[in-house]
Each structure stands twice: as C-alpha cells, then as structure tokens.
C-alpha positions as CSV (number, residue, x, y, z in Angstrom):
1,X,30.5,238.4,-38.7
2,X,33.3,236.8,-40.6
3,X,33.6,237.6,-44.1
4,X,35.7,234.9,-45.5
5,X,35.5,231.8,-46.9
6,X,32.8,229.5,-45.6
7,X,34.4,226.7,-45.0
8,X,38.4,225.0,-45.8
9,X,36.9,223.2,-49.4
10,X,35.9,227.1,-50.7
11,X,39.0,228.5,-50.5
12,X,40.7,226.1,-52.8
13,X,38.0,226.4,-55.1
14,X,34.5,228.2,-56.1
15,X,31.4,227.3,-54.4
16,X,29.8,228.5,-57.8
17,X,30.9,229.0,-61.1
18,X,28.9,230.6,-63.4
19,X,29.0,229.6,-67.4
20,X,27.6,232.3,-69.5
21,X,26.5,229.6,-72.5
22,X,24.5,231.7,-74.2
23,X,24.6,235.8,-75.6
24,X,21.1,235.1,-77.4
25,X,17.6,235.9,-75.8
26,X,13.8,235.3,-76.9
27,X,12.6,238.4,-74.8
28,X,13.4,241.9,-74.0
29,X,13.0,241.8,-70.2
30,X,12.9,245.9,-68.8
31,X,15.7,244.7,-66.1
32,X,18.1,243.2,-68.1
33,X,21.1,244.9,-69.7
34,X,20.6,242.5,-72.7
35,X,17.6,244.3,-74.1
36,X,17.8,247.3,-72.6
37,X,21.0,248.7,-73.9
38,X,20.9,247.6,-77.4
39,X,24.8,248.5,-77.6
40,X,25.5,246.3,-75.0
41,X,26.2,244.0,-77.4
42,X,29.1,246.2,-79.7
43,X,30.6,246.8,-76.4
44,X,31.0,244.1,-75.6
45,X,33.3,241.7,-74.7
46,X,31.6,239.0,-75.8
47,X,33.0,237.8,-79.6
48,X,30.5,234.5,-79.6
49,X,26.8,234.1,-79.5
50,X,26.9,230.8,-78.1
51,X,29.4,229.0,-75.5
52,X,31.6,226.3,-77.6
53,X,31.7,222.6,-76.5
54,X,35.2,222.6,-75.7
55,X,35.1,225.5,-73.5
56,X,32.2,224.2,-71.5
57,X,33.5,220.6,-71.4
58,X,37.1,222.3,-69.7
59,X,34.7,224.0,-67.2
60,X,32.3,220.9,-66.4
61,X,35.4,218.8,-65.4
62,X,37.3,221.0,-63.6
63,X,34.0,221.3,-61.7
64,X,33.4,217.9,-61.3
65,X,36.7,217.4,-59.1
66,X,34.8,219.4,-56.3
67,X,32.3,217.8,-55.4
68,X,31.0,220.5,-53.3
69,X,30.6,222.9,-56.6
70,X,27.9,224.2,-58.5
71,X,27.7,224.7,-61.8
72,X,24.8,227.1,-62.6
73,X,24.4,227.7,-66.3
74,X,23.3,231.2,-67.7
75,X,23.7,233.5,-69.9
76,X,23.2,237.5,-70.9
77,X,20.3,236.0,-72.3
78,X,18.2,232.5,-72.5
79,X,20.2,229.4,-71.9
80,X,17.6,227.6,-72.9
81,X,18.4,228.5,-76.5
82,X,21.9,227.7,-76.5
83,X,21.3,224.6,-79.4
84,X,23.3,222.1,-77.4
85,X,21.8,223.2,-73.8
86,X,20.6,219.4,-73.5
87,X,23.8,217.9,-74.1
88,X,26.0,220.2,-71.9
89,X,23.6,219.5,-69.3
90,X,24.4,215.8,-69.4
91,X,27.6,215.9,-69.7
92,X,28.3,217.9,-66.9
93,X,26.0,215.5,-65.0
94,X,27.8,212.4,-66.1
95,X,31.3,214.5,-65.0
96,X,30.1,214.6,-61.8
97,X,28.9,218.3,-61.3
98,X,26.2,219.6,-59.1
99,X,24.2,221.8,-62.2
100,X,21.9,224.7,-61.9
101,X,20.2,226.5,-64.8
102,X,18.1,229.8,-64.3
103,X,15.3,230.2,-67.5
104,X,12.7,232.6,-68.1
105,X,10.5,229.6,-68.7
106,X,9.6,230.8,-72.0
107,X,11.2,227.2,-73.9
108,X,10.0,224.8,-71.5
109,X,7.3,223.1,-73.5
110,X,6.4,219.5,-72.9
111,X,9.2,217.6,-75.0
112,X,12.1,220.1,-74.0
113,X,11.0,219.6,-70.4
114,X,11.0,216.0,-70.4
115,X,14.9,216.6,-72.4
116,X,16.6,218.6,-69.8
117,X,14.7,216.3,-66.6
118,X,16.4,213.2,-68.1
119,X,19.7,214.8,-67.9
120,X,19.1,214.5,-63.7
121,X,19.8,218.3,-63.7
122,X,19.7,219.2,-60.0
123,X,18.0,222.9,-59.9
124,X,16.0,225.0,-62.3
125,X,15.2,228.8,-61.8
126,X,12.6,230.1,-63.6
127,X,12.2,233.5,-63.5
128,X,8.5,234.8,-63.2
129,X,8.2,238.1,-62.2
130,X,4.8,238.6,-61.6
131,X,1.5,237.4,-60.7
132,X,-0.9,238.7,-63.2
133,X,-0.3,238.7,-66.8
134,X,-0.5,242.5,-67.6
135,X,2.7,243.0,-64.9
136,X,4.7,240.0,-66.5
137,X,3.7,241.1,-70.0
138,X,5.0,244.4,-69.2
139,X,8.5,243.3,-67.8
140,X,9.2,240.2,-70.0
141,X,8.4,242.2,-73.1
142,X,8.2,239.5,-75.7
143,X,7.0,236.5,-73.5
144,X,3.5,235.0,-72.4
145,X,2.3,235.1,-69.2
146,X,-0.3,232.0,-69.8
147,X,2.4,229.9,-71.9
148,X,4.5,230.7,-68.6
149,X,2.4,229.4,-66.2
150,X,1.6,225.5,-68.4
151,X,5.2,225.5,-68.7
152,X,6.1,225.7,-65.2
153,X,3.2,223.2,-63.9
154,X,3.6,220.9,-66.6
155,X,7.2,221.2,-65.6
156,X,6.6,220.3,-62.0
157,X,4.4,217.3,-62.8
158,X,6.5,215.9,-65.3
159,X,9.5,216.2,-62.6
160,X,6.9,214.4,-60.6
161,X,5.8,211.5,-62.6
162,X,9.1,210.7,-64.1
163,X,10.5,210.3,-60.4
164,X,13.4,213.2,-60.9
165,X,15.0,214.6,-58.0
166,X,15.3,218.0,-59.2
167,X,14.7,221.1,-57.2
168,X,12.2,223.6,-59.1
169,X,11.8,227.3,-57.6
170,X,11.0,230.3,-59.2
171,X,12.5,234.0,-58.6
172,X,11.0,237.2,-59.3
173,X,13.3,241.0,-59.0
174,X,12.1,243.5,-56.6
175,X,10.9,246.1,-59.0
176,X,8.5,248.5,-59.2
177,X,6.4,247.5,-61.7
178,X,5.8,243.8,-59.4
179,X,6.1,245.5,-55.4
180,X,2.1,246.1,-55.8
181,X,1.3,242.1,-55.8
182,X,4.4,240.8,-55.2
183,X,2.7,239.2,-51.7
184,X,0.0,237.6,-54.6
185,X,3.4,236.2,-56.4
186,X,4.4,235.0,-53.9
187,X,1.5,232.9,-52.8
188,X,0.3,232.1,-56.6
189,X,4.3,230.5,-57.6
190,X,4.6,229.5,-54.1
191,X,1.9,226.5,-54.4
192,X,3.1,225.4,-58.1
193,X,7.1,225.4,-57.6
194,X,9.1,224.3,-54.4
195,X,10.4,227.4,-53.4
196,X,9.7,230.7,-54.8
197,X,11.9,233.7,-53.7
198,X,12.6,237.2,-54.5
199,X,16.0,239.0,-55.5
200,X,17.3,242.3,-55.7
201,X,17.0,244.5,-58.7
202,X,20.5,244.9,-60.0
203,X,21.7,247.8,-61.8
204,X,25.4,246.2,-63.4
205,X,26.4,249.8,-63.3
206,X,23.9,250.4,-66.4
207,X,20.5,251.5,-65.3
208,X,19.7,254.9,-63.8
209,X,16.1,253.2,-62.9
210,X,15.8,254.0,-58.9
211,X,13.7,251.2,-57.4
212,X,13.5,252.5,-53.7
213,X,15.7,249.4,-52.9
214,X,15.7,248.2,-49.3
215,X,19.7,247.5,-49.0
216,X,21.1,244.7,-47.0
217,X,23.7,247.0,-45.9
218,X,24.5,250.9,-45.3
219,X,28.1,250.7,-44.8
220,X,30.1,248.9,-47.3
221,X,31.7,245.6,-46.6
222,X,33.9,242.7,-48.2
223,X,31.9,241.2,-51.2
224,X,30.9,237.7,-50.5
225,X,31.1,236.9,-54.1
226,X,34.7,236.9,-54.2
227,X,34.7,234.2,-51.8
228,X,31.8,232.3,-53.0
229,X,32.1,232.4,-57.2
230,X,33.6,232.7,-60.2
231,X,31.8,233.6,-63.2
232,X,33.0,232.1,-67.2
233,X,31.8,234.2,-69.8
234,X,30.3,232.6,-73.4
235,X,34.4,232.9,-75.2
236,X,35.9,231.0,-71.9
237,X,37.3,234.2,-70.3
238,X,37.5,233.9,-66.8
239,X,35.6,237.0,-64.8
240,X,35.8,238.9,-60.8
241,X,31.8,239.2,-61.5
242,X,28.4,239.5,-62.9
243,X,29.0,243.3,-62.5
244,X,31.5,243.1,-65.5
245,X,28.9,243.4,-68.4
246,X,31.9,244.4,-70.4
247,X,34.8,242.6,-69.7
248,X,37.1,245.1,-68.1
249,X,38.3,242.4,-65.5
250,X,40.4,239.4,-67.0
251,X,42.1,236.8,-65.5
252,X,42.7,234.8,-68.6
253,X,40.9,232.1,-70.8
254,X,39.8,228.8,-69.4
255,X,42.0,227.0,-72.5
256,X,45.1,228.7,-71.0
257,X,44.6,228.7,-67.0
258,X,42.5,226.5,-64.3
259,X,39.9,228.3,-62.4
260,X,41.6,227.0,-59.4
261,X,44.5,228.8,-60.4
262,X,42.5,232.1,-60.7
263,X,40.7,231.4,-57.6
264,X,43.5,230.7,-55.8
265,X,45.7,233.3,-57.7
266,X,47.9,236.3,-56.5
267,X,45.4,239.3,-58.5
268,X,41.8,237.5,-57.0
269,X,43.7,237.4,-53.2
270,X,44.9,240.9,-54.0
271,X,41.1,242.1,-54.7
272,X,39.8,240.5,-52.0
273,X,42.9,241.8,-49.0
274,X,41.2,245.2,-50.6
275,X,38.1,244.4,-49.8
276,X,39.2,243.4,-46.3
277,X,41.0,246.5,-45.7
278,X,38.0,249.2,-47.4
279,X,40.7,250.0,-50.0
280,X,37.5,249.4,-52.3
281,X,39.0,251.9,-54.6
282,X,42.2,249.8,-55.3
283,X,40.1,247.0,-56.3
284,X,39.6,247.7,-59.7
285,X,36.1,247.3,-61.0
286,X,34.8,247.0,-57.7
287,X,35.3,250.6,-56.8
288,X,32.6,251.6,-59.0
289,X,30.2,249.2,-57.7
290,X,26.4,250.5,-57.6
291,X,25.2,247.2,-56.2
292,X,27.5,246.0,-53.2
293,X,24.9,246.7,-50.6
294,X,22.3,244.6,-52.6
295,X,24.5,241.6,-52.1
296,X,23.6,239.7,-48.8
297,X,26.2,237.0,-47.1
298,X,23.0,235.8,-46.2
299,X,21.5,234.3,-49.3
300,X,22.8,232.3,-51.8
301,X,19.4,231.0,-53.7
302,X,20.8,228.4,-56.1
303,X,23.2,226.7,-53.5
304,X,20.4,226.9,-50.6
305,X,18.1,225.1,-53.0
306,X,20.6,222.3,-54.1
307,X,21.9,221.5,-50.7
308,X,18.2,221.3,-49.8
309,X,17.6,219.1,-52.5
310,X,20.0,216.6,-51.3
C-alpha cells in the first residue's frame, strides 16, 4: 500500500480541517480527556472557551477555495454549545465549504434541530455509545439516554420533512463498558440514523484505561492523518493532531499564516519524510504516540459519509 496523499488536490491542501469551536461541555463522558482530567484544562493550551468569529470566518474561507474540503466542527467539548454554532454553520455554508459537526446529541431539541438543518449543513455525528440507557448513562455521565434517543429521531424526521440533504449517522467508541451489546447498538441506531459506525477508543496519551483494543496494525507505519488533516484549535493555533491535548506542536496562528502554507510547509513535510523513513522518534510529538495503530488508512467516517451524501 501507498501511504501518501490520495489524490494531486490533497497534497496542496487538507482533505479535513478540524475547528475546535468550543472548550465547553454539558457532560462528563468516561472517554474523554475533557472530564476526565480535570487539569486538562490549566494545562492547557487553550486561553478561550469559545472559538471567535473572526478566527472561524479566516478558516471557513480558506476552506471554501477547495472544494474538495471538509470542514468538520468540534471541540474538547459540545459544539453544540458554542453560542454562535448556528451562524458559523451558515456562513461556512454560504462560503462554500463542505461542513461536518460531531454532537453528543444532548442539545438537539426540536427548534435547535430545525436551526442547524436550515443552515444545509452536510453531516452530523452524533455520538451514542450505547444501546441501553444504564450503559450510556454510565459513559455520558451527565446526559439522558431517553432525551438522546427523541432527539436523534426527531432529528431524522425533521431532516426528512423539511427535504434537507444532510447525512445523519451516529458513532459509538469501542469500550468496555458498550463491547457486551455493542451488536444491539448497532442494530437499535442502525434503523433510526443513516449509518451508524464504531471507532476506536483513543487514549490522547492520557488514559492508562486498557480496552483489549483490536489494532489496525502491529508494526508501525506512516500516519495517514498527516496526509489527510489538519486540526485548528478554539485560539486559531494551527495543530500536527488530535493527539496534541496540550499544544506542544505549533505551526502558528491562522491570523498570521494560511493552512495551505502549513500544509504545504517545510516542518509538516519534514514530519511526514519521518514518518516515511520510521525515524518516528525525530518527529516530535509523534514519537510518543499511544494511538498510531488505532488509526486505519482505511476509514475516514466523516468524509466517507459526505461523499456518500453527494
């Protein structure tokens, strides 16, 4: 297999780019760093709670010149609860951008539903975790598992009656607390939403939780994600990765330098001839990476789901 770009477009800019809006979360999910390590958030790079208009209107339009991007909106917390969600999902629609927003769901009621499917967003991820509401109760501490479930089929009818094109799926992690019914998730989310898949539980180089993970991979290789995205946190500083809860990799602020420029830059090819060569330990904060082999060339969930959607 060749691990390189994908195609001639990808290599002059990110298939992905990922803007962390928002630092701010409604729940205190057991897989999440957010919640989990309450000094995440001292150590932190992060100085803002919530992403600024101008940043996010500098990465919607650079975005919007390729028209072969997606721009998947996140957050070390709820997106959802970023106050100007609705807006910044419009705009970036009326740029031009592809746009992607994973949820837990939790915010989705009837008129905030109908608010974010009039901005023609193109796919939500709603992350459920669970089939029964004792497990999801128990991993999304903080949420409702019934509240959940209206949202997401209201969701999907309202999608449905107001004639939207938008792609709904829903995601649950591979952990322990889920692997006993994970085959009834499956089935139960599978006959609500379009799609429903299942993703690795990630460690970000925090947890010590082992969750007898079934890697894609027992010998290293080149990180796809260095030749797929790029990742914006919520103070406009360009980063190599999710991985980077704490900001040790910095290419710059988005006020002061293109992500083209990054992506295209002499440090990002300098990581990735690394890579190429197994020099993993030159490559900065890769070298400590816990989750490479969790990372599949295979599967890319949010772009599969828009380019199905079209």
């Amino acid at each position: 297999m060749k691990y390189d770009f994908q195609d001639d477009r990808s290599k002059e800019f990110p298939r992905m780019v990922i803007a962390g809006i928002s630092f701010a979360c409604n729940a205190k999910c057991i897989h999440c760093i957010y919640s989990t390590f309450p000094e995440t958030k001292q150590k932190s790079a992060f100085k803002k709670v919530f992403m600024e208009r101008d940043i996010f209107t500098r990465i919607a339009d650079q975005c919007s010149q390729y028209p072969g991007t997606l721009l998947r909106l996140v957050g070390f917390g709820e997106p959802l609860m970023h106050p100007s969600i609705m807006d910044m999902a419009e705009y970036a629609k009326q740029a031009g951008c592809n746009v992607g927003l994973i949820t837990n769901g939790s915010l989705l009621g009837e008129e905030e539903a109908k608010k974010l499917l009039k901005t023609n967003i193109d796919a939500i991820d709603i992350s459920v975790d669970a089939f029964s509401k004792d497990v999801y109760e128990r991993i999304r501490v903080g949420l409702d598992f019934n509240t959940l479930v209206r949202n997401v089929k209201r969701l999907v009818e309202l999608r449905n009656e107001m004639g939207k094109n938008t792609f709904i799926f829903c995601s649950i992690v591979e952990q322990a607390e889920v692997l006993p019914e994970i085959e009834e998730a499956l089935q139960f989310w599978g006959k609500i939403a379009d799609k429903v898949v299942t993703r690795k539980f990630l460690t970000f180089g925090l947890f010590d939780r082992d969750e007898n993970r079934t890697p894609y991979y027992e010998k290293r290789i080149p990180c796809f994600l260095l030749y797929d995205r790029i990742n914006v946190d919520v103070s406009g500083q360009i980063r190599l990765c999710g991985y980077d809860s704490f900001g040790k990799t910095d290419f710059g602020n988005i006020e002061n330098i293109s992500i083209r420029e990054v992506w295209r830059g002499k440090e990002l090819d300098r990581i990735r001839m690394c890579h190429q060569e197994g020099r993993f330990e030159e490559a900065g904060l890769c070298d400590d990476c816990k989750d490479w082999p969790f990372h599949s060339w295979q599967t890319n969930y949010m772009i599969d789901s828009f380019d199905k959607r079209r």
